[in-house]
C-alpha positions in Angstrom: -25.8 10.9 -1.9 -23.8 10.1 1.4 -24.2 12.3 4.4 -21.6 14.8 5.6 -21.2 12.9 8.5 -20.9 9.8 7.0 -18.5 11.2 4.1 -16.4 12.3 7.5 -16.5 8.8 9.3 -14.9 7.3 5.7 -12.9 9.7 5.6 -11.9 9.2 9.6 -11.5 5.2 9.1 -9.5 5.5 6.2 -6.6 7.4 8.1 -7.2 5.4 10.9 -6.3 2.4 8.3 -3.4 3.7 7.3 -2.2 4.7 11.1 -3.1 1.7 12.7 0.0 -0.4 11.0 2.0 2.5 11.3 1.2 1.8 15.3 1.9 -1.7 15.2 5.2 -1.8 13.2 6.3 0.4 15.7 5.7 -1.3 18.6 6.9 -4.4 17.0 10.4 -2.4 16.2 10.7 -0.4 19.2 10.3 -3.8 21.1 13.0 -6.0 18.2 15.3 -2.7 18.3 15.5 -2.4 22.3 16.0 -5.5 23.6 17.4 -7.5 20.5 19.6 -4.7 19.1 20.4 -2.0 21.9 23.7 -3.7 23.2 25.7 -5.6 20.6 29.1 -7.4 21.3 31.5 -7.6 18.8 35.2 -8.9 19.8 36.0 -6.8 22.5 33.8 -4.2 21.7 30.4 -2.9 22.1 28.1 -1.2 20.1 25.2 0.7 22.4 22.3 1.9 20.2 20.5 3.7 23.3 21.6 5.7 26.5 20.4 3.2 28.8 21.2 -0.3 26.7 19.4 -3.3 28.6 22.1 -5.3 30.7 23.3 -8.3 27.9 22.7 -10.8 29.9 19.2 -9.6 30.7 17.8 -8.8 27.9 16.2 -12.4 26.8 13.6 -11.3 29.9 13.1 -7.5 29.5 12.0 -9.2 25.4 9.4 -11.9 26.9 8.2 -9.1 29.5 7.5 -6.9 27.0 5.9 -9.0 24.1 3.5 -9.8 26.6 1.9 -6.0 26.8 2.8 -5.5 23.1 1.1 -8.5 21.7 -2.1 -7.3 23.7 -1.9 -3.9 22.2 -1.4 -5.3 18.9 -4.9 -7.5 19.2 -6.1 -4.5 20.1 -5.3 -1.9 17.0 -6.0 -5.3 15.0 -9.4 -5.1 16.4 -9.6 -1.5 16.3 -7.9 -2.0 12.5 -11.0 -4.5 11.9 -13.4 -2.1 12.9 -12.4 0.8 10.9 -12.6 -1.5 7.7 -16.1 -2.6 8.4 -17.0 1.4 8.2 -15.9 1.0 4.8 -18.3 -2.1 3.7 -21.3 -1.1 6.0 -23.8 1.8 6.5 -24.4 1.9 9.8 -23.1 0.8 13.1 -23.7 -2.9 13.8 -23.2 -5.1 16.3 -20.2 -6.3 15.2 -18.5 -2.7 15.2 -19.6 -2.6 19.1 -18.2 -6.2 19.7 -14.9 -5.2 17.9 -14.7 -1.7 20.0 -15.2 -3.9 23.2 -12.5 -6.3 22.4 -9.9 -2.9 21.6 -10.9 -1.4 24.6 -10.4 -4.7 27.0 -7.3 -5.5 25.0 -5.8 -2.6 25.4 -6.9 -2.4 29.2 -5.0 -6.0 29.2 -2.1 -4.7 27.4 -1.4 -1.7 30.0 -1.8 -3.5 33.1 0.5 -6.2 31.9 2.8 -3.8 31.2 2.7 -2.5 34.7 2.7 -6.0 36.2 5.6 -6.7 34.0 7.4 -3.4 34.6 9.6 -4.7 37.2 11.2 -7.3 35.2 12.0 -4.5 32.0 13.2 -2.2 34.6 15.6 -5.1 36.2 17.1 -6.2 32.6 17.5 -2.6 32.1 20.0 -2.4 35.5 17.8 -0.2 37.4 17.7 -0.4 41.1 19.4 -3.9 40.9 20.4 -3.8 44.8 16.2 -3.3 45.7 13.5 -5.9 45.9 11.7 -6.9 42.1 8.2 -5.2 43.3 10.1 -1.7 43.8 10.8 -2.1 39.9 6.9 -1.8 39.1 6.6 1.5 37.8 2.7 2.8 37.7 2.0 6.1 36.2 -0.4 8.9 35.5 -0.7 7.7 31.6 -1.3 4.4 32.6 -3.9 5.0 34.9 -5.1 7.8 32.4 -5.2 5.2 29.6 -6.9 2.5 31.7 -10.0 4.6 33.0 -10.8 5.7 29.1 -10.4 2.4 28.2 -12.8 1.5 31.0 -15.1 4.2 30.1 -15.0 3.0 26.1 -15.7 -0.9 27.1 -18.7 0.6 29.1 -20.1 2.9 26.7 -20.0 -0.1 24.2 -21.8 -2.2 26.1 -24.3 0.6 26.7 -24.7 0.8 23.0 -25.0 -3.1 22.8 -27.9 -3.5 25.2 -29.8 -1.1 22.9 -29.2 -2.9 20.3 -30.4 -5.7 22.4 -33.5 -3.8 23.5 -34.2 -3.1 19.6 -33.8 -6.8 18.7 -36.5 -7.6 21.2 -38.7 -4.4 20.5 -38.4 -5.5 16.4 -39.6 -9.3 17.6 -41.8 -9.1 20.0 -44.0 -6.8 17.2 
């Protein structure tokens, strides 16, 4: 007979499963959409799929720039993914769940400071501020500051958890 809890963690991963790709795909497609299809030449005419299409000639970078912060956030859910699975085929919390919610909370650290470093170069194939120097582009806000202190605070809590389960190794030998 499982737990209530436990019954609610399974029940927890498995949306979390079925989210997590949800996630993904659309990062992947808000990235592809953007800056492969948000300008379109045809003839002598264009077809603009967003209010602020990137500049055509631009758009090659503002793709590299951001597949750099996407493909760290997609390592991450993949980890996070990975974890969530392994609540599935374990009954307790191992060391492996703490090592995968260490590498989603680094990778997504990565992710959104990459995406501020790389900011400047979306913002200039977009057309903003084209008369100004590249590092006015960079564009640091509250949610990326927000995001990157819980992610901080997630990778530290982890590794919390993994020295006890260091500490327990050691206790279980040493006896």
């Amino acid at each position: 007979m499982e737990s209530s809890r436990k019954s609610w963690l399974r029940i927890a991963s498995a949306a979390f499963l079925v989210t997590i790709p949800i996630l993904a795909a659309a990062i992947l497609a808000g990235t592809v959409t953007y800056w492969g299809l948000g300008i379109h030449e045809i003839g002598d005419n264009t077809i603009v799929l967003y209010d602020a299409p990137p500049v055509a000639e631009r758009r090659v970078y503002g793709l590299l720039a951001t597949l750099v912060p996407a493909a760290l956030l997609i390592y991450a859910l993949w980890q996070l993914f990975r974890m969530f699975l392994g609540f599935n085929t374990i009954d307790h919390v191992d060391t492996r769940t703490i090592v995968r919610l260490k590498a989603f909370s680094l990778f997504t650290f990565l992710g959104v400071l990459a995406a501020f470093l790389l900011s400047g170069v979306m913002r200039w194939a977009i057309g903003e501020f084209d008369n100004a120097p590249l590092w006015t582009h960079l564009g640091f806000s509250a949610a990326h500051a927000a995001v990157m202190f819980c992610t901080a605070v997630i990778y530290v809590a982890a590794s919390i958890i993994d020295e006890g389960y260091a500490y327990k190794r050691e206790t279980e030998e040493y006896v």
